[in-house]
C-alpha positions as CSV (number, residue, x, y, z in Angstrom):
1,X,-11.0,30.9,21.6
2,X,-11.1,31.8,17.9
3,X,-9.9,29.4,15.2
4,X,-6.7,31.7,14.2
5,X,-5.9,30.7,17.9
6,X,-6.2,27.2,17.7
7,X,-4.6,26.7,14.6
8,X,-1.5,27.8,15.9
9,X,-1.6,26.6,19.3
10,X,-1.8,22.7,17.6
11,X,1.1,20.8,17.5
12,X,2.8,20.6,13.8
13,X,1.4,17.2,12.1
14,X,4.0,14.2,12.7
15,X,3.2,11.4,9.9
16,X,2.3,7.8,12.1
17,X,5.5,6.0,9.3
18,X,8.6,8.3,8.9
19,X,8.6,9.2,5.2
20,X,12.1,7.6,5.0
21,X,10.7,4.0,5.1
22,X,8.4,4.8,2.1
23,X,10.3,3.1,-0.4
24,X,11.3,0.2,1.6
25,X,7.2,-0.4,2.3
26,X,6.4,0.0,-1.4
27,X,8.9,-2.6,-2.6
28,X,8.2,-5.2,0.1
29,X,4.5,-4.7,-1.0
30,X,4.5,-4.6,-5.3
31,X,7.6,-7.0,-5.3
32,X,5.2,-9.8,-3.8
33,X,2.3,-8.6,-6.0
34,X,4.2,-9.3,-9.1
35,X,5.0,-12.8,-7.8
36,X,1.7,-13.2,-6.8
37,X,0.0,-12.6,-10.4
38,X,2.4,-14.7,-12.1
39,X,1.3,-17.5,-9.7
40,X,-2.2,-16.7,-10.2
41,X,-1.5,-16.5,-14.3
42,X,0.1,-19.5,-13.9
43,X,-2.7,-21.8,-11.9
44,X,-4.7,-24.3,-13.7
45,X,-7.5,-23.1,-14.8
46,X,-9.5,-26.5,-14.6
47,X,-11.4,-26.0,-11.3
48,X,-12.5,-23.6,-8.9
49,X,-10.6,-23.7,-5.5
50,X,-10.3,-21.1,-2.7
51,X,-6.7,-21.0,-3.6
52,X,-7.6,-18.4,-6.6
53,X,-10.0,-15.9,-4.5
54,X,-7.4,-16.0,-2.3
55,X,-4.0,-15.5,-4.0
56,X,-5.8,-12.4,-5.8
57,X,-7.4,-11.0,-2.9
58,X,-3.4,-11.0,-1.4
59,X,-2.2,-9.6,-4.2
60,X,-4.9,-6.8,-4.8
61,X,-4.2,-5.6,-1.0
62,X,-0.6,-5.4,-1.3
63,X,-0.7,-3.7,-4.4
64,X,-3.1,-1.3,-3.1
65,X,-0.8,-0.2,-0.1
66,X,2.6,-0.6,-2.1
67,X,1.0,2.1,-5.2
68,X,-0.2,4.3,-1.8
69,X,3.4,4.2,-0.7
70,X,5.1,4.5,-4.0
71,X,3.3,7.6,-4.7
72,X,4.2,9.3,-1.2
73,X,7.5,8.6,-1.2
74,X,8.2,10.4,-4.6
75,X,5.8,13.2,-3.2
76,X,2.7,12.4,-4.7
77,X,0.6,12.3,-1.1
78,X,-2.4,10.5,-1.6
């Protein structure tokens, strides 16, 4: 079987999240990034505590997905 064959025997590629939902997974991920750095701007910066690692570790991953899925759902795929 040659590839010409194959290509169009596949099925057509079906995304795992509709691309209607985009939006709606974008704000529920940057809307609590925001909140999250204002917390972390707003911590006292006296001692170390796992609080800090941890807040910005939240807020890095959700901002990570919710830029992903702002980008693809105003056709920038990624």
């Amino acid at each position: 079987m040659d590839l010409k064959t194959l290509h169009y025997s596949l099925p057509a590629f079906q995304p795992s999240i509709a691309p209607n939902y985009l939006p709606y997974i974008a704000a529920f991920c940057l809307l609590p990034t925001f909140a999250l750095a204002f917390y972390f701007s707003t911590l006292p910066k006296n001692l170390l505590s796992l609080k800090e690692p941890a807040v910005a570790l939240l807020a890095s991953v959700l901002g990570g997905f919710g830029v992903v899925a702002l980008f693809c759902s105003v056709g920038v795929y990624v």
